[in-house]
C-alpha positions as a Python dict, from the first residue, in 0.01 Angstrom:
ca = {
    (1, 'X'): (0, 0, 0),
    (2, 'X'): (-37, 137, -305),
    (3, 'X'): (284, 224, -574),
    (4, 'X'): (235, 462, -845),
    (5, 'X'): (445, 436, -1178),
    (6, 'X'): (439, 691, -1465),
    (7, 'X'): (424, 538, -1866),
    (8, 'X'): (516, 821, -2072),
    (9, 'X'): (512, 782, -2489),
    (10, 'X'): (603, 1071, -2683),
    (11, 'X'): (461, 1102, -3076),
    (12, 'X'): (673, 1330, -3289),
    (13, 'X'): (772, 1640, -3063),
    (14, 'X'): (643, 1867, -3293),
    (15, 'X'): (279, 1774, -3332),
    (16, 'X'): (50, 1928, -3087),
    (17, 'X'): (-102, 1676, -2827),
    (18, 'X'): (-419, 1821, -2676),
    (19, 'X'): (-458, 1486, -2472),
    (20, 'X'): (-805, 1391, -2659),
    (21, 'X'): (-1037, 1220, -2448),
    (22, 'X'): (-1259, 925, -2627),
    (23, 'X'): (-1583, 877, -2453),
    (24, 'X'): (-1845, 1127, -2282),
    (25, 'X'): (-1794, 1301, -1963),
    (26, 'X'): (-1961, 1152, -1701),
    (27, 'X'): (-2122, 1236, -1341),
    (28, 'X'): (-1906, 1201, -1047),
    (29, 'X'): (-1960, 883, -861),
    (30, 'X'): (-2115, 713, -1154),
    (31, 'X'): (-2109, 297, -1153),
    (32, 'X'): (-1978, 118, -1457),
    (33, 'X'): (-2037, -214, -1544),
    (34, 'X'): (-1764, -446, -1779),
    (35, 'X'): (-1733, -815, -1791),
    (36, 'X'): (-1467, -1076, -2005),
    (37, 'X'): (-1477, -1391, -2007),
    (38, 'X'): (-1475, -1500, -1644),
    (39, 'X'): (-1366, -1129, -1455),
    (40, 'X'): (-1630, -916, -1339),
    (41, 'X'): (-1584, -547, -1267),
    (42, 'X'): (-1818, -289, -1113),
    (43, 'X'): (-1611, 89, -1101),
    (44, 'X'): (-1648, 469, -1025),
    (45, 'X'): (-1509, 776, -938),
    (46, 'X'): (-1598, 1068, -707),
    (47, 'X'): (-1429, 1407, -621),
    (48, 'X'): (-1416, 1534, -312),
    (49, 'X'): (-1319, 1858, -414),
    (50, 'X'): (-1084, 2028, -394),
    (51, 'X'): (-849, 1762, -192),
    (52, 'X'): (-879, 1428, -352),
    (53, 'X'): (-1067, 1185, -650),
    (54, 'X'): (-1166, 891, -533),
    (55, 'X'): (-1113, 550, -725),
    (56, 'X'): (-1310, 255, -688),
    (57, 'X'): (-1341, -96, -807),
    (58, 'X'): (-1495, -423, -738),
    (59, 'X'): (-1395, -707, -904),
    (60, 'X'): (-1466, -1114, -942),
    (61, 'X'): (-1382, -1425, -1121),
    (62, 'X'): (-1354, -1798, -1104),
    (63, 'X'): (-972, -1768, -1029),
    (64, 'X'): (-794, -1567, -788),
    (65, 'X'): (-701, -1255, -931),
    (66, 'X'): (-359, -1157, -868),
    (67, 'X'): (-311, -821, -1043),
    (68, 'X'): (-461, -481, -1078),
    (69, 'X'): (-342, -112, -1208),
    (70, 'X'): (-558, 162, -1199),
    (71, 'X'): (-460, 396, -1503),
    (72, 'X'): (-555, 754, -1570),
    (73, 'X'): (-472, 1077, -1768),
    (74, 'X'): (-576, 1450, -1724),
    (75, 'X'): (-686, 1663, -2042),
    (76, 'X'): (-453, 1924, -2049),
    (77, 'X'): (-230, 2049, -2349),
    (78, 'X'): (97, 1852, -2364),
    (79, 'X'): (324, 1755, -2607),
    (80, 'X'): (430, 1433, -2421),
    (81, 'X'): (70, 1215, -2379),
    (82, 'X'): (108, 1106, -2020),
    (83, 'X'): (-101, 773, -1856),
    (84, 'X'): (-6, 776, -1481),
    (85, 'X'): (-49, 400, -1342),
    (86, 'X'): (-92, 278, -992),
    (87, 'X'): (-24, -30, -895),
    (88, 'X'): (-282, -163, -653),
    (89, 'X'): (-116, -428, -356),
    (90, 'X'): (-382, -657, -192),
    (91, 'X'): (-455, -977, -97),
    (92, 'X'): (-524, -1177, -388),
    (93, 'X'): (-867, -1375, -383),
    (94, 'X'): (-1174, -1463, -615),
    (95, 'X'): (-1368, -1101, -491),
    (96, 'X'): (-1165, -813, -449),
    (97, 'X'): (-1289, -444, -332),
    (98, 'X'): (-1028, -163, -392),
    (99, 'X'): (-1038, 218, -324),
    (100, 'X'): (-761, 449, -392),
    (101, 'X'): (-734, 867, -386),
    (102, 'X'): (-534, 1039, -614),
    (103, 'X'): (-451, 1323, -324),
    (104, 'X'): (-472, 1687, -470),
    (105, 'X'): (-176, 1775, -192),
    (106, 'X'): (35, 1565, -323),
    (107, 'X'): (-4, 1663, -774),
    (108, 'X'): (-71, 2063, -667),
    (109, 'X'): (-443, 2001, -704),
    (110, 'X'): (-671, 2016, -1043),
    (111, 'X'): (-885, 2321, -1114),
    (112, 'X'): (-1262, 2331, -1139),
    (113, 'X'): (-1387, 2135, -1421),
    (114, 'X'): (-1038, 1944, -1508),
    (115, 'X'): (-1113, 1615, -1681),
    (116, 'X'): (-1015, 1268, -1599),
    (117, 'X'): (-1031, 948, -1805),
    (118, 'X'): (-945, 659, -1634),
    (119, 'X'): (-993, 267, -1657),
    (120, 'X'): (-882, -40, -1478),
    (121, 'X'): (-725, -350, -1603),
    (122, 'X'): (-772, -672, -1435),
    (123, 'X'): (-559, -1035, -1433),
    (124, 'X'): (-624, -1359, -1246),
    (125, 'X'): (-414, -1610, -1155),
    (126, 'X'): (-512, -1805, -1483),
    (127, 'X'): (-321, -1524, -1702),
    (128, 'X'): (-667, -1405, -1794),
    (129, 'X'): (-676, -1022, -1827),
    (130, 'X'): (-959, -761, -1888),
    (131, 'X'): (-941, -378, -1988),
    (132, 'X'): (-1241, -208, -1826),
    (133, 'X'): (-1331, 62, -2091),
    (134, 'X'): (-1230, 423, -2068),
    (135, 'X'): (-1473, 679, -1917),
    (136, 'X'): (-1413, 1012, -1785),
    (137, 'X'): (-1480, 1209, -1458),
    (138, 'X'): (-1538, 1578, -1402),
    (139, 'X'): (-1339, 1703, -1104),
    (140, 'X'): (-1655, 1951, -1047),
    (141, 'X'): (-1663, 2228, -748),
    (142, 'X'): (-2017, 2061, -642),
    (143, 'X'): (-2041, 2246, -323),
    (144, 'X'): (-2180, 2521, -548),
    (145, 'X'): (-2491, 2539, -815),
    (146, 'X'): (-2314, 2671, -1061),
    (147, 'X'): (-2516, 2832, -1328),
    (148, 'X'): (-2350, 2924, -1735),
    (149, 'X'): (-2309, 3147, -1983),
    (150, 'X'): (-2124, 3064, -2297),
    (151, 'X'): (-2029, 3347, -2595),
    (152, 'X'): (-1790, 3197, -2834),
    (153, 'X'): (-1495, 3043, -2701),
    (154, 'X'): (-1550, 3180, -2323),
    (155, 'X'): (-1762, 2980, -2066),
    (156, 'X'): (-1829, 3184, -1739),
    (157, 'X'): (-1939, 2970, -1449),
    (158, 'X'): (-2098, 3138, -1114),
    (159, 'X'): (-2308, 3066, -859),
    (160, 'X'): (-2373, 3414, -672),
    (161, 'X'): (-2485, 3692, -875),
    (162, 'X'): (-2786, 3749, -1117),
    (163, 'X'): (-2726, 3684, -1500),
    (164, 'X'): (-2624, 4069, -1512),
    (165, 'X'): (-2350, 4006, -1319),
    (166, 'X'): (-2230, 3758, -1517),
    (167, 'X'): (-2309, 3936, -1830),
    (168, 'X'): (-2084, 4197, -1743),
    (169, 'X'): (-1806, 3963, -1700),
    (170, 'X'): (-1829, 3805, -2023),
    (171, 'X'): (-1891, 4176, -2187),
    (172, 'X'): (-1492, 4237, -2061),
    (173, 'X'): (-1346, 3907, -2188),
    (174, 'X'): (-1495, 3970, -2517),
    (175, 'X'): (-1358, 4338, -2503),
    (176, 'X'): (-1003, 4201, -2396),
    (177, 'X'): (-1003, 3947, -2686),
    (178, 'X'): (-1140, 4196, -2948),
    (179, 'X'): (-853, 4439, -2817),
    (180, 'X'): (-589, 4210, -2835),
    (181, 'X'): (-702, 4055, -3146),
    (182, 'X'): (-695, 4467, -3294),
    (183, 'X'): (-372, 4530, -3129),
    (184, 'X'): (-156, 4229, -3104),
    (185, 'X'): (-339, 3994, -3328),
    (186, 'X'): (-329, 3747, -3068),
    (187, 'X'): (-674, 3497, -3025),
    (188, 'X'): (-851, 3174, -2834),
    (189, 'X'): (-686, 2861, -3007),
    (190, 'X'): (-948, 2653, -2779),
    (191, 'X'): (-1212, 2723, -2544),
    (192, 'X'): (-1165, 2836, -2199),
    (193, 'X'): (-1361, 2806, -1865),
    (194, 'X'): (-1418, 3092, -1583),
    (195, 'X'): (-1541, 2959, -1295),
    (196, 'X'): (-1613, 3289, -1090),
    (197, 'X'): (-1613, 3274, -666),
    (198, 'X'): (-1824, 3494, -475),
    (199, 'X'): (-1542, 3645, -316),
    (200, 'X'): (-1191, 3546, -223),
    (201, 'X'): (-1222, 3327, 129),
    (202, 'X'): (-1413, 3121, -171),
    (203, 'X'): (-1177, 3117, -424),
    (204, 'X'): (-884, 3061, -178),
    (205, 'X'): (-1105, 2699, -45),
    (206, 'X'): (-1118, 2576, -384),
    (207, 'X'): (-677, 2591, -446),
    (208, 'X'): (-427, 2380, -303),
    (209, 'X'): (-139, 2583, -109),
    (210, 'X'): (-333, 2915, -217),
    (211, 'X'): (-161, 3206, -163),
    (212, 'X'): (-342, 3442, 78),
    (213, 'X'): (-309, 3750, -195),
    (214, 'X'): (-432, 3545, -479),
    (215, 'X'): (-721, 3699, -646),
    (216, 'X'): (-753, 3501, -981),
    (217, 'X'): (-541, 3232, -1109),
    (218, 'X'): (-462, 3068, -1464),
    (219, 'X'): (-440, 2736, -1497),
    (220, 'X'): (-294, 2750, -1849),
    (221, 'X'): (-239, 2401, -1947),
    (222, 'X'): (-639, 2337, -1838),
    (223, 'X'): (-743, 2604, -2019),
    (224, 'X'): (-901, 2748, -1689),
    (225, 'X'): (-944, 3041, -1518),
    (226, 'X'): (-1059, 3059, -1127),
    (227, 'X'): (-1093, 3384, -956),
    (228, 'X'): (-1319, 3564, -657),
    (229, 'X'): (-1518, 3834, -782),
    (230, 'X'): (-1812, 3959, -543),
    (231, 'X'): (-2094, 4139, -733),
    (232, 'X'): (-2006, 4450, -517),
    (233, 'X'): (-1628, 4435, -652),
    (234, 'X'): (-1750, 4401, -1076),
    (235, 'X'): (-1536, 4689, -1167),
    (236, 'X'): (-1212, 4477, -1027),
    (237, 'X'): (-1293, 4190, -1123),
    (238, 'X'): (-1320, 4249, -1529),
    (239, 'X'): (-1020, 4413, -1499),
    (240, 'X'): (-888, 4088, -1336),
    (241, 'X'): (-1082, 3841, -1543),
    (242, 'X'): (-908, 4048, -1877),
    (243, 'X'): (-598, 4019, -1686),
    (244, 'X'): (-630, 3601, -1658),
    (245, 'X'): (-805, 3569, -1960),
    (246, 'X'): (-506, 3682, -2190),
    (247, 'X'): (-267, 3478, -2014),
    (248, 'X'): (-455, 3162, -2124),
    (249, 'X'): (-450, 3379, -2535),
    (250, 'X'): (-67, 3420, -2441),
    (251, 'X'): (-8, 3060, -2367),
    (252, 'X'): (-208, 2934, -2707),
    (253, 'X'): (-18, 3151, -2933),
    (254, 'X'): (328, 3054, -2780),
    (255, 'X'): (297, 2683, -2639),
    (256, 'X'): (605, 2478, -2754),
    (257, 'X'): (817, 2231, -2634),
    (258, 'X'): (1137, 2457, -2592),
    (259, 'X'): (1068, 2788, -2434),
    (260, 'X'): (810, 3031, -2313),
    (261, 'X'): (773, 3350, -2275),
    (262, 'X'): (931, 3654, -2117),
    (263, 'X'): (770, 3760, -1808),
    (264, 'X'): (787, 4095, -1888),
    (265, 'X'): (588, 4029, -2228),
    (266, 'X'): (304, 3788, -2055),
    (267, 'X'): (252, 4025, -1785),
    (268, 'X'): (247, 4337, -2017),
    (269, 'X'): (0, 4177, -2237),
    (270, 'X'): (-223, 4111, -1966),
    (271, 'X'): (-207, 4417, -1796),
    (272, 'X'): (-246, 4623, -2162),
    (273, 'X'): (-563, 4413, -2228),
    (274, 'X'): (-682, 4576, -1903),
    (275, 'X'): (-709, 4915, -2057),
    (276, 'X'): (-537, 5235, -1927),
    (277, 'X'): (-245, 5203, -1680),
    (278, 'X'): (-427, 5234, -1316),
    (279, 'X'): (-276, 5542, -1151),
    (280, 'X'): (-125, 5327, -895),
    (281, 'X'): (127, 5179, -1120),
    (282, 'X'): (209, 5445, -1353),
    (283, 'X'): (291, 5679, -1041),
    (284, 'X'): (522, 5398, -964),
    (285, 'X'): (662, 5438, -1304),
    (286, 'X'): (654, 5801, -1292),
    (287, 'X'): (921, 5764, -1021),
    (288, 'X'): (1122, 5538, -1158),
    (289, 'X'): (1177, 5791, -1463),
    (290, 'X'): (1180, 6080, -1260),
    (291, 'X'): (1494, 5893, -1029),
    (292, 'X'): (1646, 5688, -1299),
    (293, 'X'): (1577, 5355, -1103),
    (294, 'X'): (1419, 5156, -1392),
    (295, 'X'): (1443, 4749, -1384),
    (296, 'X'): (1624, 4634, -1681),
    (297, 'X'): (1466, 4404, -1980),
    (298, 'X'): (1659, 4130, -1928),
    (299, 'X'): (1516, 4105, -1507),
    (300, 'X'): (1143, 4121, -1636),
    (301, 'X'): (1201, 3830, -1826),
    (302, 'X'): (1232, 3650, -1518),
    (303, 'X'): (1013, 3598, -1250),
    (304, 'X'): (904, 3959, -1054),
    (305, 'X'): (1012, 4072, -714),
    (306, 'X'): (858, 3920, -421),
    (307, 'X'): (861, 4287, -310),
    (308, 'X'): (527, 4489, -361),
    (309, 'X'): (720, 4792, -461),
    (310, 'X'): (960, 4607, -694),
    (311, 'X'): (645, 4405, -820),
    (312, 'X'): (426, 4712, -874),
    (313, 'X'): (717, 4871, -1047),
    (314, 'X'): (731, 4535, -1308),
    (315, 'X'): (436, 4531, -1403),
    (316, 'X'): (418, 4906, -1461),
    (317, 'X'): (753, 4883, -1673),
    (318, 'X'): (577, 4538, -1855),
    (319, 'X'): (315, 4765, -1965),
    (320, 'X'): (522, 5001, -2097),
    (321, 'X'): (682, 4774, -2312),
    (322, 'X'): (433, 4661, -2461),
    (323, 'X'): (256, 4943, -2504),
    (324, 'X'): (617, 5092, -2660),
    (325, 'X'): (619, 4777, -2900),
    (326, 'X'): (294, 4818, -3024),
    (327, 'X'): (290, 5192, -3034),
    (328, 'X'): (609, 5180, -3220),
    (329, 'X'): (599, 4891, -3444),
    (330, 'X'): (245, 4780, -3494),
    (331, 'X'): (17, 4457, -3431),
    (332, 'X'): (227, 4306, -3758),
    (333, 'X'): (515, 4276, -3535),
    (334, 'X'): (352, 4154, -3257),
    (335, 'X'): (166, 3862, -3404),
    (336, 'X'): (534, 3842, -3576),
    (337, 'X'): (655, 3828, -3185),
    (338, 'X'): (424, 3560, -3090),
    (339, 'X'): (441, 3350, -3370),
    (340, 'X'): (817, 3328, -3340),
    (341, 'X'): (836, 3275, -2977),
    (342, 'X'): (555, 2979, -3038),
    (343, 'X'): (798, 2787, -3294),
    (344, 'X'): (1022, 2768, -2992),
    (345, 'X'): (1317, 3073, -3042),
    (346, 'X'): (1526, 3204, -2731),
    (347, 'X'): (1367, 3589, -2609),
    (348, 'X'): (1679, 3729, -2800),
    (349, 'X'): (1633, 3539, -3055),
    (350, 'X'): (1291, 3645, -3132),
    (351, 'X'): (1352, 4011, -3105),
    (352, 'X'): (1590, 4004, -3317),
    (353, 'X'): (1446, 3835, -3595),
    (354, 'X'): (1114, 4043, -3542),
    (355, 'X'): (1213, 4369, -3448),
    (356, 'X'): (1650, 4355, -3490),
    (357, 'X'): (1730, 4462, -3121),
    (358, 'X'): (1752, 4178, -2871),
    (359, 'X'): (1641, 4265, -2497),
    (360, 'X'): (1915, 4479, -2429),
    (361, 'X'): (1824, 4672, -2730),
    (362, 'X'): (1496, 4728, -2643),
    (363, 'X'): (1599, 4811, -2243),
    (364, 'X'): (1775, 5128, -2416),
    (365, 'X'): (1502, 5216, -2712),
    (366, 'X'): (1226, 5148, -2434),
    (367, 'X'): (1401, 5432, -2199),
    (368, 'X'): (1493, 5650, -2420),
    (369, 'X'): (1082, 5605, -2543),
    (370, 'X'): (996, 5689, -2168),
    (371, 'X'): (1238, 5986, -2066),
    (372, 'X'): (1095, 6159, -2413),
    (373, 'X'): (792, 6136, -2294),
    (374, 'X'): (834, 6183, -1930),
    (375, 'X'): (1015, 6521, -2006),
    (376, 'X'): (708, 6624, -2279),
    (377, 'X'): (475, 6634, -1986),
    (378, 'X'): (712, 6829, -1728),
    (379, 'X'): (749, 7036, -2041),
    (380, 'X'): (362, 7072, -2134),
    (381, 'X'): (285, 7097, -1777),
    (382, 'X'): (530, 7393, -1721),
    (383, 'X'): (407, 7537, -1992),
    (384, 'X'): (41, 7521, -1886),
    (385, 'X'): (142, 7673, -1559),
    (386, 'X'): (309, 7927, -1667),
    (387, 'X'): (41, 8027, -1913),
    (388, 'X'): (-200, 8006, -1622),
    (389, 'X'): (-31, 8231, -1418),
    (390, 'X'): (-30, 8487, -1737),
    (391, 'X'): (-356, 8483, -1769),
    (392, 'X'): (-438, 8501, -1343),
    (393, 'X'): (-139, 8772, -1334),
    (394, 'X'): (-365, 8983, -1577),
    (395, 'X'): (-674, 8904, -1383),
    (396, 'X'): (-514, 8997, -1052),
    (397, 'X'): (-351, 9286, -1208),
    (398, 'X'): (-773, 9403, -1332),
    (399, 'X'): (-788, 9360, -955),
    (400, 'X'): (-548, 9504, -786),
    (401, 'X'): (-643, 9850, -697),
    (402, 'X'): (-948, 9714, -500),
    (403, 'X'): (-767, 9410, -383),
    (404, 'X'): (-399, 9439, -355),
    (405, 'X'): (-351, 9164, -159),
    (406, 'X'): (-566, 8884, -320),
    (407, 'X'): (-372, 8991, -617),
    (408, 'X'): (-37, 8890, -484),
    (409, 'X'): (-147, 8572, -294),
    (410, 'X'): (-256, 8439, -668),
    (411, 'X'): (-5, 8565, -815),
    (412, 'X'): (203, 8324, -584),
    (413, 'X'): (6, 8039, -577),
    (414, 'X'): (6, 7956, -925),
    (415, 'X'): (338, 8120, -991),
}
């Protein structure tokens, strides 16, 4: 039976804990050796990915030993450093073996590549007490040969593909971060990881309670991205892998203790980093003007609709806004945005202080922003068809003693 306790210490709230890890990452399954005094201890660890990591450790001395805590931490940003320990029951006795699993089901899983350090501490019945040292495990993907490809603060991992494949992938991270670096001033903090899936049966093995839509997910905290892209789907996925990739630059600019951000704004910022609006969503949007049936501010900045037409309609709108922000005010203001919302201020707060409107504000500049330009294009498209029907009238008209009838079926068509 096995009890698991959690020892939390907190250093000054304020000071960024990136949960540093002392020695050097090591291969799954590796042995370690540590004596003191009279305790022996033999130890590894071994993922089974993606369900559990296996603990293990064999330990002797002179005396019966009587106590032993495995102790572990994940490298993940934090502002509370966490040690998780488990507190081993068995029978006590001069030679002990134990194994434990930290279960993936039962923490939400780790992503590809998450880090580990763990070590074991060890007491007999004399009092006499040993602290293995620290050493770190991968929780690798292994059932894959992954190959790399590194370009400044992105790492792309794949395993199906040739290096052109990859090298298009990378090509549209770089082109998200140099266009929100240009727009928004927004930027990598600390290096990421994309480990790319063939496809998405792939991806979908390798989460814990996956979601049979998911395509690509973010694990923020890790500073990892995992998403399915087959080579025959590349123009999808670097939209997608822009998409994921600035919702790790999102959470680096804006990770505090207090608050996050809007939905509306991490969503439009990832979709904007995309490039142009897909058709799909703006002709979603285009109805929403055209019937007056847009979602107000204040509901993006919760969690979207579980309904695809809501959903498509939110991340349309998130766009928008955005796109209306920057458009409007500049990348000044946005960094400004960021920056504010990263020292820890309420959504409201931050608007106002950046911009002077709070999300209700906004809600009424941002639609008056999209009727103006919603009626300049029935406007400029009236006005094109009604110029092209001049110009077919006169061409019909040329026509019309040979071809009367042509004449007026043009004439109505385009009329």
């Amino acid at each position: 039976m096995v009890k698991i306790g959690y020892l939390i210490s907190f250093p000054i709230i304020l000071a960024l804990c990136l949960s540093p890890l002392t020695g050097g990452t090591v291969i799954s399954g590796a042995e370690h050796y540590y004596a003191e005094g009279s305790i022996d201890c033999v130890y590894s660890a071994e993922a089974e990915f993606p369900s559990e990591l296996n603990f293990r450790l064999s330990a002797e001395s002179d005396a019966y030993i009587t106590d032993i805590r495995l102790h572990y931490t994940v490298d993940r940003e934090s502002y509370a450093q966490v040690t998780s320990e488990v507190y081993i029951e068995f029978v006590p006795a001069n030679t002990v073996e134990i194994e434990w699993s930290l279960e993936m089901v039962k923490i939400g899983g780790l992503p590809p590549g998450s880090v580990v350090e763990y070590w074991w501490t060890v007491e007999n019945v004399n009092g006499n007490r040993v602290k293995t040292p620290q050493v770190q495990v991968r929780f690798d993907d292994s059932r894959y040969s992954w190959h790399s490809l590194t370009e400044g603060e992105v790492t792309i991992y794949w395993y199906e593909g040739e290096m052109s494949f990859a090298e298009e992938i990378m090509l549209a991270a770089q082109q998200a971060l140099v266009r929100l670096a240009e727009d928004t001033g927004a930027y990598l903090k600390q290096p990421v990881k994309i480990y790319v899936y063939a496809n998405a049966r792939d991806l979908l093995n390798a989460l814990i309670f996956p979601q049979e839509w998911t395509g690509g997910v973010a694990f923020i905290r890790h500073g990892i991205i995992a998403i399915g892209i087959a080579p025959n789907n590349l123009s999808w996925g670097k939209r997608a892998t822009a998409h994921e990739l600035t919702h790790l630059v999102n959470h680096q600019m804006t990770f505090n203790p207090y608050s996050g951000m809007p939905v509306w704004l991490d969503e439009g910022l990832a979709m904007y980093s995309e490039g142009e609006l897909l058709p799909h969503f703006k002709s979603w949007l285009d109805w929403a003007v055209a019937e007056d049936d847009l979602i107000s501010v204040r509901s993006l900045a919760s969690p979207f609709s579980a309904y695809a037409e809501q959903s498509y309609l939110a991340y349309a709108q998130s766009y928008g806004l955005v796109e209306f922000l920057i458009a409007s005010y500049g990348q000044d203001r946005m960094l400004r945005l960021l920056n504010t919302l990263g020292e820890g201020s309420t959504y409201d707060g931050a608007l106002d202080r950046v911009y002077g409107f709070d999300m209700d504000g906004l809600d009424i500049l941002w639609r008056e922003y999209i009727n103006r330009q919603y009626q300049e294009v029935e406007v400029t498209a009236t006005s094109m068809s009604s110029a092209l029907a001049q110009i077919l009238n006169r061409l019909a008209s040329s026509l019309l003693p040979g071809l009367p009838m042509t004449a007026q079926n043009w004439v109505w068509r385009w009329g």
